[in-house]
MMTF fields as JSON, N, C-alpha, C and O atoms, coordinates in Angstrom:
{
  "mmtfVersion": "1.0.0",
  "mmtfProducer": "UNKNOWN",
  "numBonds": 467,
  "numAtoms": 468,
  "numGroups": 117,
  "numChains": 1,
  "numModels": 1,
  "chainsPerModel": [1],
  "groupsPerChain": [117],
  "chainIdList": ["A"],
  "bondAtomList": [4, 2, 8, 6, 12, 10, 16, 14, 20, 18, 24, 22, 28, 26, 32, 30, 36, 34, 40, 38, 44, 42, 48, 46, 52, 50, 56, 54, 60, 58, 64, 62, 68, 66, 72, 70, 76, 74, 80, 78, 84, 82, 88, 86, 92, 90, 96, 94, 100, 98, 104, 102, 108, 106, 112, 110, 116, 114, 120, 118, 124, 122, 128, 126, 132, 130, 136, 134, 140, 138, 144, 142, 148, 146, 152, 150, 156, 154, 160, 158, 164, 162, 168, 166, 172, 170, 176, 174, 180, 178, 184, 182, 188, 186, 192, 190, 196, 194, 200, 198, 204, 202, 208, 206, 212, 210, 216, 214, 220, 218, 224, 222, 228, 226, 232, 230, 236, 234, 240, 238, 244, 242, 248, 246, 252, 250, 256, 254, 260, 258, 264, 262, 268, 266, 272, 270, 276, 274, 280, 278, 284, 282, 288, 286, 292, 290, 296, 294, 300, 298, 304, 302, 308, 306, 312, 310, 316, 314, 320, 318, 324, 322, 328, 326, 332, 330, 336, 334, 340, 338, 344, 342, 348, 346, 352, 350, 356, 354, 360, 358, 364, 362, 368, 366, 372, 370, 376, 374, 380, 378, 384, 382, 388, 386, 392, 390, 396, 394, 400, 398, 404, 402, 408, 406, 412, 410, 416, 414, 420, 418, 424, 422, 428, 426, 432, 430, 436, 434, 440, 438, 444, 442, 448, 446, 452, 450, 456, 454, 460, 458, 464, 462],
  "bondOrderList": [1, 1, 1, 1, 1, 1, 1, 1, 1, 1, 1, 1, 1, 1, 1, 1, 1, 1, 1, 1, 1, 1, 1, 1, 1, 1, 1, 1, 1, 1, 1, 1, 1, 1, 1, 1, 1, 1, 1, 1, 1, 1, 1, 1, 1, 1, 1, 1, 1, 1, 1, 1, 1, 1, 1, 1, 1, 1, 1, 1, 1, 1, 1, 1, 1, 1, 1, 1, 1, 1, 1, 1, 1, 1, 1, 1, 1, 1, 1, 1, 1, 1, 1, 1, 1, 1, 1, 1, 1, 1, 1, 1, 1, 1, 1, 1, 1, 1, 1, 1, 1, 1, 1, 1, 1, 1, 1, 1, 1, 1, 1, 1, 1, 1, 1, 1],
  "groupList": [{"groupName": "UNK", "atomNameList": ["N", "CA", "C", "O"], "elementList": ["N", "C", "C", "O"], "formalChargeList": [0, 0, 0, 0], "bondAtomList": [1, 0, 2, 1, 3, 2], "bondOrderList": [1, 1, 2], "singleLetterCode": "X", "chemCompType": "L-PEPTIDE LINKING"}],
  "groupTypeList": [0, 0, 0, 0, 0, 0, 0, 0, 0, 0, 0, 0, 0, 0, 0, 0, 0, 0, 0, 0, 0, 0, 0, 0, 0, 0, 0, 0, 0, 0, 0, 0, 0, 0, 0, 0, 0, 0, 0, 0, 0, 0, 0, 0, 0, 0, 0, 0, 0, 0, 0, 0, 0, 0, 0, 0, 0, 0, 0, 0, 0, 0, 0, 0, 0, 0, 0, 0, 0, 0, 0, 0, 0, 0, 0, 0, 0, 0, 0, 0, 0, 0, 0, 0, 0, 0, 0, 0, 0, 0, 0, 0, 0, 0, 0, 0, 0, 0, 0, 0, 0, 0, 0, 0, 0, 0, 0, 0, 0, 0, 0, 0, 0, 0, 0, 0, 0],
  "groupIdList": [1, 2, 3, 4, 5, 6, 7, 8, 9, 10, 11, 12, 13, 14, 15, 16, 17, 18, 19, 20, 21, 22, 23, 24, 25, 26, 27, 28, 29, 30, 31, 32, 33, 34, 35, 36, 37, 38, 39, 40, 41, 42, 43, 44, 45, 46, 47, 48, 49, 50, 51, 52, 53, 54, 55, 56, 57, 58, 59, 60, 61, 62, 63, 64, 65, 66, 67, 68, 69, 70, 71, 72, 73, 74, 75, 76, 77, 78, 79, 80, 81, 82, 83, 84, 85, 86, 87, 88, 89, 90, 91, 92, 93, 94, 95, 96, 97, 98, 99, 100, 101, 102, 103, 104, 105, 106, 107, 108, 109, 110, 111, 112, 113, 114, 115, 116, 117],
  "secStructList": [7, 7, 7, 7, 7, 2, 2, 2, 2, 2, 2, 2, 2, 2, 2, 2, 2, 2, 2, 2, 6, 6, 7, 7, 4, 4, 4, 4, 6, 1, 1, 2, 2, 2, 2, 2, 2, 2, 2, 2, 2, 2, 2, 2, 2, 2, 2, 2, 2, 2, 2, 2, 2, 2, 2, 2, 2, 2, 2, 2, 2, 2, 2, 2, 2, 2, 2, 2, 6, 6, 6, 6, 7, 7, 2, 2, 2, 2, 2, 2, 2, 2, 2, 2, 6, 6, 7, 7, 7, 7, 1, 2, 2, 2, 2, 2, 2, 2, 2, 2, 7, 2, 2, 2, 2, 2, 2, 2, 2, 2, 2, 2, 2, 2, 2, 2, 7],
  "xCoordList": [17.927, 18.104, 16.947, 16.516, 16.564, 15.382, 15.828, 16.86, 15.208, 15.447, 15.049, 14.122, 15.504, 14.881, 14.977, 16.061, 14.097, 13.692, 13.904, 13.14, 14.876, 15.087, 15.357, 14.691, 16.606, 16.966, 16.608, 16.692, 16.15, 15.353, 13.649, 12.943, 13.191, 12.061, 12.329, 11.807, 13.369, 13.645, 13.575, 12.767, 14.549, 14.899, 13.347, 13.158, 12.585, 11.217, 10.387, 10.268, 9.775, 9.364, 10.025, 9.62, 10.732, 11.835, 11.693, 11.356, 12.004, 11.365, 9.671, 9.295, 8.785, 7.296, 7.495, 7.407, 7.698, 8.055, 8.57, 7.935, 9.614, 9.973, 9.078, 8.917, 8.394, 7.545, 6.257, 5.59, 6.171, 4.948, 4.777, 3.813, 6.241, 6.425, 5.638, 5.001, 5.482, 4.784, 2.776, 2.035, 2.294, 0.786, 0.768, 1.609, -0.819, -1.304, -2.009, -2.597, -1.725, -2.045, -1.692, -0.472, -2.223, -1.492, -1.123, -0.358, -1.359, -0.875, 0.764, 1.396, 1.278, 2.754, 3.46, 4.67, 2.841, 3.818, 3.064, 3.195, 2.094, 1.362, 1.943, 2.201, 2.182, 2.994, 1.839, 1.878, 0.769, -0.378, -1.35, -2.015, -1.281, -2.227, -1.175, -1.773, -0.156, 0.822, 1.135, 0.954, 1.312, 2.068, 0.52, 0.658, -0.977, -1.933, -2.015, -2.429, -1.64, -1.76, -0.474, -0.553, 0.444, 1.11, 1.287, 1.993, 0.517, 0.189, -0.723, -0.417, -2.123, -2.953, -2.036, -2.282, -1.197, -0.353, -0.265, -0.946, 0.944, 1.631, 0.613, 0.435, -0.388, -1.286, -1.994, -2.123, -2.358, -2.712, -1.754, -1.951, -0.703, 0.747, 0.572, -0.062, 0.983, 1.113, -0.107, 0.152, -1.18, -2.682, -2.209, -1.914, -2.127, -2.105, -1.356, -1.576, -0.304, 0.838, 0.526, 0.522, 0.156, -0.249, -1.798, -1.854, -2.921, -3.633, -3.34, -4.06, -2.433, -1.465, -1.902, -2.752, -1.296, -0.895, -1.978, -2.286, -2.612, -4.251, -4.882, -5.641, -4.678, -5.335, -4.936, -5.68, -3.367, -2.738, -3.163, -3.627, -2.965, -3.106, -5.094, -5.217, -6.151, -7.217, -6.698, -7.275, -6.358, -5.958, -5.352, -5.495, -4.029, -3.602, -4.733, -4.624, -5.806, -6.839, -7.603, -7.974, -7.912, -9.185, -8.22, -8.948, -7.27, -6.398, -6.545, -7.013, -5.973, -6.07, -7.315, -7.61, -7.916, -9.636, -10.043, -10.601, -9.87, -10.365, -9.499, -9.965, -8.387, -7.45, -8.208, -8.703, -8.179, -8.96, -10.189, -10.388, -11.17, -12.405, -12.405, -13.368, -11.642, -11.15, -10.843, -10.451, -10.796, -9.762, -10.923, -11.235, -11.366, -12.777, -12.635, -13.262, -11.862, -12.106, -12.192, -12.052, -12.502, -12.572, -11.491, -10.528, -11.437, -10.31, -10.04, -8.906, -10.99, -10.585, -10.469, -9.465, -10.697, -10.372, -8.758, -8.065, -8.228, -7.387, -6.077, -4.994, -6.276, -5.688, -5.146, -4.126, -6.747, -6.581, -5.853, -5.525, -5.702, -5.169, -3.625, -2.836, -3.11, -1.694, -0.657, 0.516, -2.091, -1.486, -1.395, -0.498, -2.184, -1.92, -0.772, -0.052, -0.444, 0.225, 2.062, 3.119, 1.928, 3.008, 3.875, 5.096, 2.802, 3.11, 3.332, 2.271, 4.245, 4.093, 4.488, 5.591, 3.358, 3.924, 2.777, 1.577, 3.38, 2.517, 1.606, 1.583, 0.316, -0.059, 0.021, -0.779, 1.265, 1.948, 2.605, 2.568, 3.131, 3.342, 2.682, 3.303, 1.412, 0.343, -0.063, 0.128, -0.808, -1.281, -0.221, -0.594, 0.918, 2.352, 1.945, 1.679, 2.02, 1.801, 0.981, 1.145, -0.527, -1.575, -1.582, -2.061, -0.876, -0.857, 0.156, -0.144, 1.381, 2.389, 2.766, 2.906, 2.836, 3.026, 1.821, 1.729, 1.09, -0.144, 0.061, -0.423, 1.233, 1.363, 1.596, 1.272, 2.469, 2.873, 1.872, 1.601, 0.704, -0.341, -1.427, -2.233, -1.299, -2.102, -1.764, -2.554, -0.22, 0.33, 0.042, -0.016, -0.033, -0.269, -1.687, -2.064, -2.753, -3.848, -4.499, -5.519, -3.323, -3.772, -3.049, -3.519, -2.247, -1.749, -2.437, -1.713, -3.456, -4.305, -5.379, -5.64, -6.128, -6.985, -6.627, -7.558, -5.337, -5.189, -5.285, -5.642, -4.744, -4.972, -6.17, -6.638, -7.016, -8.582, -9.065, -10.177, -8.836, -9.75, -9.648, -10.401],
  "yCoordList": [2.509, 1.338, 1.272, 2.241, 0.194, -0.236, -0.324, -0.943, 0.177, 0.271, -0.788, -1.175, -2.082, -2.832, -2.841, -2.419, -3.228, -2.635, -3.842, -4.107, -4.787, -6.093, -6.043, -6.494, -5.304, -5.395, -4.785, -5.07, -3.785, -2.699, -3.081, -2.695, -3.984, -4.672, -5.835, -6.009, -6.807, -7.854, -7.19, -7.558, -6.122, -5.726, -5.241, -5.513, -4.663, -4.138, -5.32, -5.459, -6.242, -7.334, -7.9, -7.774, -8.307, -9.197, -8.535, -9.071, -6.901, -6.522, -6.822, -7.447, -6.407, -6.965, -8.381, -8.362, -9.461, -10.765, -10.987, -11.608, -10.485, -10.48, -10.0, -10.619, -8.664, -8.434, -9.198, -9.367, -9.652, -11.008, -12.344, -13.104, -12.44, -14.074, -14.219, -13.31, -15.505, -15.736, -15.869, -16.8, -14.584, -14.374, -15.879, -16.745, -15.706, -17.543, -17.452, -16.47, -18.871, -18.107, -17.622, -17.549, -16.883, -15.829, -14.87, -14.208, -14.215, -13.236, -13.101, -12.086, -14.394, -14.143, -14.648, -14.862, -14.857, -15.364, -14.899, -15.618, -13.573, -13.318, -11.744, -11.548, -10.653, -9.335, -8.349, -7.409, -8.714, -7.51, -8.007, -7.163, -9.285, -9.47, -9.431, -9.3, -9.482, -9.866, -7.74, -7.562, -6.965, -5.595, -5.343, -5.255, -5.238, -5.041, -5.338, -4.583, -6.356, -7.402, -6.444, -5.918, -6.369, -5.827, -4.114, -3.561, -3.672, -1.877, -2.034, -1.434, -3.106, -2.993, -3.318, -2.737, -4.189, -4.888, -3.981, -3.592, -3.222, -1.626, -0.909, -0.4, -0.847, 0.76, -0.024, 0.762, -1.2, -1.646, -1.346, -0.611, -2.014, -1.878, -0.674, -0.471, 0.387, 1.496, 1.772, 1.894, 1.801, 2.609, 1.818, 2.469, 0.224, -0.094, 0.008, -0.201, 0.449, 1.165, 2.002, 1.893, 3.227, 4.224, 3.561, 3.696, 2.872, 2.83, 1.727, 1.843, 0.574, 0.273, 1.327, 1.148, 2.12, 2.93, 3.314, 3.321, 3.687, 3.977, 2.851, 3.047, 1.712, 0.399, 0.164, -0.324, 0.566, 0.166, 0.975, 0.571, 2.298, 3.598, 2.807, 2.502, 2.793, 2.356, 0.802, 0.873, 0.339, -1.026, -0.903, -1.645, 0.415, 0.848, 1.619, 1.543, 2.351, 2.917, 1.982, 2.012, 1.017, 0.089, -0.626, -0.779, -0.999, -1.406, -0.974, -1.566, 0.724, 1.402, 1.468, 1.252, 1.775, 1.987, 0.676, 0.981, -0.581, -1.262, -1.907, -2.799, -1.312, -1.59, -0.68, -0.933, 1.25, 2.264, 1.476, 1.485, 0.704, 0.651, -0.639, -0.582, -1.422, -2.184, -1.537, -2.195, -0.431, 0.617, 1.352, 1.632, 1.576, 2.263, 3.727, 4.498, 4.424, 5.375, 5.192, 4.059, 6.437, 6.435, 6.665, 7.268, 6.276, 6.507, 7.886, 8.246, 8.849, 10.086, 10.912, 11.587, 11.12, 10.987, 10.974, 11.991, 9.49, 9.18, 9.739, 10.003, 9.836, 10.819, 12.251, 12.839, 12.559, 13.976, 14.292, 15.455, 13.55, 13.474, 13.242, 13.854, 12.522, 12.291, 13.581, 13.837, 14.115, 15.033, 16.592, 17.426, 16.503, 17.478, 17.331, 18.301, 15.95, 15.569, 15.629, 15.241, 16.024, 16.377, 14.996, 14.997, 13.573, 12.544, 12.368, 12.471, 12.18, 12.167, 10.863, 10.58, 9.776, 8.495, 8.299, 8.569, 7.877, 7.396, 6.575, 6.07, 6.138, 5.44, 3.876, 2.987, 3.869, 2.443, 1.899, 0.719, 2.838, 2.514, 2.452, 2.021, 2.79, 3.171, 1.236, 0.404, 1.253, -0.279, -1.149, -2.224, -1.084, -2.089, -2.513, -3.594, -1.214, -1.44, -1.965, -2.685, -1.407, -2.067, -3.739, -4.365, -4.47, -5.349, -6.251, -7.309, -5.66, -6.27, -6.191, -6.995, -4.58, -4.536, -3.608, -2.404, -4.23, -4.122, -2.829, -1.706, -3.525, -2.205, -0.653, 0.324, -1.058, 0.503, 0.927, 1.759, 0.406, 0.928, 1.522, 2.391, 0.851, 0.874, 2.544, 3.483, 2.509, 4.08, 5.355, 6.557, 5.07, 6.077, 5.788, 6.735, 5.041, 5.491, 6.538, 7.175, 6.624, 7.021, 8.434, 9.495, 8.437, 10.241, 10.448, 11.282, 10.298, 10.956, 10.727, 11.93, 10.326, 10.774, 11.394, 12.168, 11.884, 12.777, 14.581, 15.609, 14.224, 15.427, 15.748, 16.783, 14.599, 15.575, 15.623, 16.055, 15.287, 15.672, 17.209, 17.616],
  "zCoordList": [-51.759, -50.932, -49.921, -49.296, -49.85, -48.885, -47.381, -47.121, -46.531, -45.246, -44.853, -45.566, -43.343, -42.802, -41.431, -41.028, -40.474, -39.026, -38.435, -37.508, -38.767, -38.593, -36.873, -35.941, -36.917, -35.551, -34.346, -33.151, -35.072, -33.82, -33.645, -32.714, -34.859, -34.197, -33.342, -32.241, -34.04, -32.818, -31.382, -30.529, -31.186, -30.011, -29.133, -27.947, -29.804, -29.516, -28.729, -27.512, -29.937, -29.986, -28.607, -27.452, -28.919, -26.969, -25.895, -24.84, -26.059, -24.512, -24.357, -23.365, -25.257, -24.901, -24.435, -23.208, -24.82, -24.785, -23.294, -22.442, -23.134, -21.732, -20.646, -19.594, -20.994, -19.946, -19.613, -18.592, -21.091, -20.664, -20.363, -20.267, -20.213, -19.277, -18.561, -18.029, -18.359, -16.667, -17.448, -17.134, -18.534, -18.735, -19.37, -19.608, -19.533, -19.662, -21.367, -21.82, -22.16, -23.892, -24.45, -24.305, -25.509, -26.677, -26.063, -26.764, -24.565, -24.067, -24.143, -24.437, -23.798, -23.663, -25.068, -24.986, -26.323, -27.513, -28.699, -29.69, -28.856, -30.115, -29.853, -28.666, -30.697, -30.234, -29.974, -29.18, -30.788, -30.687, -29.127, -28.526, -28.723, -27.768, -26.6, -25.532, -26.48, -25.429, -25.327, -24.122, -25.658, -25.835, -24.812, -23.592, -25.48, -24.974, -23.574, -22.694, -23.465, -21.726, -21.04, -19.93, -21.748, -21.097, -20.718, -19.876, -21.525, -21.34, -19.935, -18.905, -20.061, -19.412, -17.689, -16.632, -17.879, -16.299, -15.803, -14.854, -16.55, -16.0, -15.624, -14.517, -17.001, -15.953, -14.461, -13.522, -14.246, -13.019, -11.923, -10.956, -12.215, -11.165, -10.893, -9.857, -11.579, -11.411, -10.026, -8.829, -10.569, -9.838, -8.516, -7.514, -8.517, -7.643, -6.372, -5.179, -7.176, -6.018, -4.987, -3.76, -6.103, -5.026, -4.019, -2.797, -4.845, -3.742, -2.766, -1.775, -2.701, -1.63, -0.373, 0.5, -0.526, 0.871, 1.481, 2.673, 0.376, 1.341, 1.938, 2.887, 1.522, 1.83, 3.012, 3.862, 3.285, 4.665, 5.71, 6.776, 5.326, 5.779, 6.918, 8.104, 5.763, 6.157, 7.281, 8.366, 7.236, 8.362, 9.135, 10.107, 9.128, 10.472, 11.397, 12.621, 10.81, 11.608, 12.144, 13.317, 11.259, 12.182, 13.287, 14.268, 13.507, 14.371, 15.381, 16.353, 15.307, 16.336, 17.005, 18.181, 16.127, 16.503, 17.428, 18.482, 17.217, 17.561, 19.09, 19.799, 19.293, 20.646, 21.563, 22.661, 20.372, 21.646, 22.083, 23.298, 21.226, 21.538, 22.922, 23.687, 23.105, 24.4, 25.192, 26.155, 25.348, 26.503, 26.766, 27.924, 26.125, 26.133, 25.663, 26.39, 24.456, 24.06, 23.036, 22.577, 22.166, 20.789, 19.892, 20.366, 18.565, 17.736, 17.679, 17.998, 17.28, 17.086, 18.919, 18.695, 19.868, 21.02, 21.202, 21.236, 21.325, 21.377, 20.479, 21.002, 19.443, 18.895, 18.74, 18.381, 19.342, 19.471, 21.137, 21.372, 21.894, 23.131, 22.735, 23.455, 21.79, 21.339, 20.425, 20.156, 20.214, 19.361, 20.761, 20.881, 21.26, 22.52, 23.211, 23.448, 23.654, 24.619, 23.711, 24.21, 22.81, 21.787, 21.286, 21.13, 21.02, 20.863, 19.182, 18.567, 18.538, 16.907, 16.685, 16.218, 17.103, 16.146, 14.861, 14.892, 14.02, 13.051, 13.323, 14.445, 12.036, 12.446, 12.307, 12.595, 11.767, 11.228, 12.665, 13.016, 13.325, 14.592, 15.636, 16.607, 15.822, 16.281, 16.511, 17.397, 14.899, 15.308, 15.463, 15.933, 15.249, 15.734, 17.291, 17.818, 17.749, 19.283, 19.973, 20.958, 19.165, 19.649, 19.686, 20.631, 18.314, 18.289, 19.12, 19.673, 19.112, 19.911, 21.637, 22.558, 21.419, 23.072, 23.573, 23.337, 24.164, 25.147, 25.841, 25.693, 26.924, 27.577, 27.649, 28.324, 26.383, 25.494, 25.534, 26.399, 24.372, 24.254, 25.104, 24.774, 26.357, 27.552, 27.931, 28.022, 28.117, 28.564, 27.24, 27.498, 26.55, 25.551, 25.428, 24.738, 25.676, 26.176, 26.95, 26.686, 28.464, 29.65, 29.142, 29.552, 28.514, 28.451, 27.437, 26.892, 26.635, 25.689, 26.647, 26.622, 27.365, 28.173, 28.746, 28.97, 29.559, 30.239, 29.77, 30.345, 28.407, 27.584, 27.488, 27.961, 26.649, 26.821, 27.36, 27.055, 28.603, 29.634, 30.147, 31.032]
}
């Protein structure tokens, strides 16, 4: 008796299909160019995830950097005065402050200068 892959290719076939909604062309309705588009999405998503964080990670520093540099110290300075002064905020919270509340920032200025000095 002849075997047929009827249903477990449908089923195959439909998840690719599904994941390529939305692509533009043969990407989303041909199985060999649409599976391709769609290996390539994922491995992007994926990479892109993780470098996400570094991207932010890099924009919470220039933030900071650029509030210390109005105050008149330096990014690494300032830091290293926070970390003396036994201050542990991130730096997601770091530029929050800089951006929102002034004054916060103003005082956690003055106790990291106070440290390195």
């Amino acid at each position: 008796m002849r075997s047929k892959s009827n249903v477990a290719r449908h089923k195959r076939v439909k998840k690719v299909f599904d994941r390529a909604k939305g692509f533009w062309g043969k990407r989303k309705n041909l199985i060999r160019v649409a599976s391709e588009s769609v290996d390539r999405a994922e491995h992007f998503a994926t990479r892109d995830r993780r470098a996400r964080k570094r991207d932010f990670r890099g924009l919470w520093i220039t933030r900071i950097s650029a509030a210390c540099h109005q105050r008149g110290v330096n990014y690494s300075s300032f830091i290293h005065g926070l970390k003396r002064a036994g201050l542990e905020l991130d730096r997601k919270m770091l530029a929050d402050l800089a951006l929102r509340d002034e004054p916060a920032f103003d005082k956690l200025v003055e106790t990291a200068r106070a440290q390195s000095a």
